[in-house]
C-alpha positions in Angstrom: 95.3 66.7 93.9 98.0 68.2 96.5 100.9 70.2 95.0 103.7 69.3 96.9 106.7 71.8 96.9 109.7 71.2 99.0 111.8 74.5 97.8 113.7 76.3 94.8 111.0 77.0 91.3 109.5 79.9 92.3 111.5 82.1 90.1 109.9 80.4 87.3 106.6 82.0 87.8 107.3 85.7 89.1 106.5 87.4 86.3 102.8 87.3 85.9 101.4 88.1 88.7 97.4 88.3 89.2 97.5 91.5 91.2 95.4 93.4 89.0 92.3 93.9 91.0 91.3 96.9 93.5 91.8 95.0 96.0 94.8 92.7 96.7 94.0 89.3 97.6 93.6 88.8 101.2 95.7 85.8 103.2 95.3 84.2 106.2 98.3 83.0 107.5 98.1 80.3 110.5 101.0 79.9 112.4 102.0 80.0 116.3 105.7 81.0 115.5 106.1 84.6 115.8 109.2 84.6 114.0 107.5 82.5 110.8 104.4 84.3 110.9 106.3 87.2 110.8 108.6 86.6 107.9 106.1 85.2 105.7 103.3 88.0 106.5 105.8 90.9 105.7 107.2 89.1 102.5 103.6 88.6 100.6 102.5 92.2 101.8 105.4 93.5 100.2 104.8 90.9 97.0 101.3 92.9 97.4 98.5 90.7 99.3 96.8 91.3 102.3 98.0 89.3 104.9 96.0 88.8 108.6 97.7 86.5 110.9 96.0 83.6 113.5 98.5 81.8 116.1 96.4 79.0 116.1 94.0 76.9 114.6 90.8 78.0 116.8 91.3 81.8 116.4 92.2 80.6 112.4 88.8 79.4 112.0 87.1 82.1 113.1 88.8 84.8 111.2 88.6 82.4 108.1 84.7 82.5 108.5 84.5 86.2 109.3 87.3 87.7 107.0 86.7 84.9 103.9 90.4 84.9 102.6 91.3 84.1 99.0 93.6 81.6 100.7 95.2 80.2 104.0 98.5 79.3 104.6 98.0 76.5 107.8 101.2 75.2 109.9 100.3 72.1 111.9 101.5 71.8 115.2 100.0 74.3 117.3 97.9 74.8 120.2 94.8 75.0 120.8 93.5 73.7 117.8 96.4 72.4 115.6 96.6 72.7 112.1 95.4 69.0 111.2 91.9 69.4 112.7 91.6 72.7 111.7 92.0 72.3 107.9 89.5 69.1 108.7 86.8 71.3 109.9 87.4 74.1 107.2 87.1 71.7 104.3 83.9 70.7 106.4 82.5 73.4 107.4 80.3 75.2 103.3 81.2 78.8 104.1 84.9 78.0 104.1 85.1 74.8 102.0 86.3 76.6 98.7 89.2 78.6 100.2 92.4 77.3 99.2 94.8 75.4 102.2 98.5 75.7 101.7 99.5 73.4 104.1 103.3 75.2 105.5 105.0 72.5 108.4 108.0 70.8 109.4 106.5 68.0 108.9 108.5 66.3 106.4 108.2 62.5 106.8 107.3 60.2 104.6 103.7 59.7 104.1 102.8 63.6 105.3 102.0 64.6 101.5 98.9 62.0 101.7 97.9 62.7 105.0 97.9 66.1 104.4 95.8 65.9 101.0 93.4 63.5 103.6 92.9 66.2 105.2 91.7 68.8 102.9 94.7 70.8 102.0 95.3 71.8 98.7 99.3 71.9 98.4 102.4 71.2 101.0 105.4 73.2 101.9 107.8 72.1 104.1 110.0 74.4 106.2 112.3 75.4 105.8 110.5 77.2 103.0 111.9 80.3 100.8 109.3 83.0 101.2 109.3 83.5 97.4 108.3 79.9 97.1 105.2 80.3 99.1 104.2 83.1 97.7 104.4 81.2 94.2 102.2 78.6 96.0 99.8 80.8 97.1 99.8 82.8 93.4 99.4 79.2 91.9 96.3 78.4 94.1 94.8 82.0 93.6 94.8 80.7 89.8 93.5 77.4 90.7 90.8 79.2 92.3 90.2 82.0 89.9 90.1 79.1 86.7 87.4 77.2 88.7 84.8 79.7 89.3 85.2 80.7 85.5 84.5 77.5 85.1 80.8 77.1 87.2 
């Protein structure tokens, strides 16, 4: 099931934050726009994660594989590789298949939700996006992630 978030509950859910470990979670965030990249990367380093940053889907992918994030945040249109293939071939692909994909685009018509979720990703954010909201999303899917492997 995709989470779909278009903008404004993330104050809701600042005030536990799973930031207790040695290490702060790492993130790998996707994105070709400087400016985006930029803005989001320096907002969840100072909300406390690691944050490495890929301009496109290719060099995503490998630094996915190598680095193992706790979670990627993947924009769509880019070059090289865009977003939609790439998110295909990480859900694919065993080594990656259990990281977390928050899908972040401007794509925003009507249908994008399920074609997203078709593709792999585990929640959608559509831009323009609050940086508080997306690192809610991202805090939400650390969760996710942290409730299932309890779980195995």
């Amino acid at each position: 099931m995709v989470s779909v978030q278009v903008a404004g509950t993330a104050d809701s859910l600042r005030e536990d934050r799973p930031m207790s470990s040695a290490l702060p979670p790492l993130v790998l965030l996707i994105d070709d726009v400087d400016d985006n990249a930029d803005m989001y990367a320096q907002f969840l380093e100072f909300e406390g994660y690691q944050v490495e940053i890929a301009v496109n889907g290719a060099e995503g992918m490998e630094k996915a594989r190598a680095l193992k994030p706790k979670v990627i945040v993947m924009d769509l249109s880019m070059p090289v590789l865009d977003g939609w293939k790439a998110t295909r071939q990480l859900k694919d692909d065993e080594a990656t298949r259990e990281i977390p994909i928050v899908v972040l685009t401007a794509h925003a018509m009507k249908g994008t939700a399920h074609t997203v979720a078709a593709a792999g990703a585990d929640a959608y954010l559509v831009k323009p996006c609050p940086p508080e909201d997306l690192e809610a999303e991202v805090r939400r899917q650390l969760e996710r992630a942290a409730a299932a492997s309890s779980n195995r």
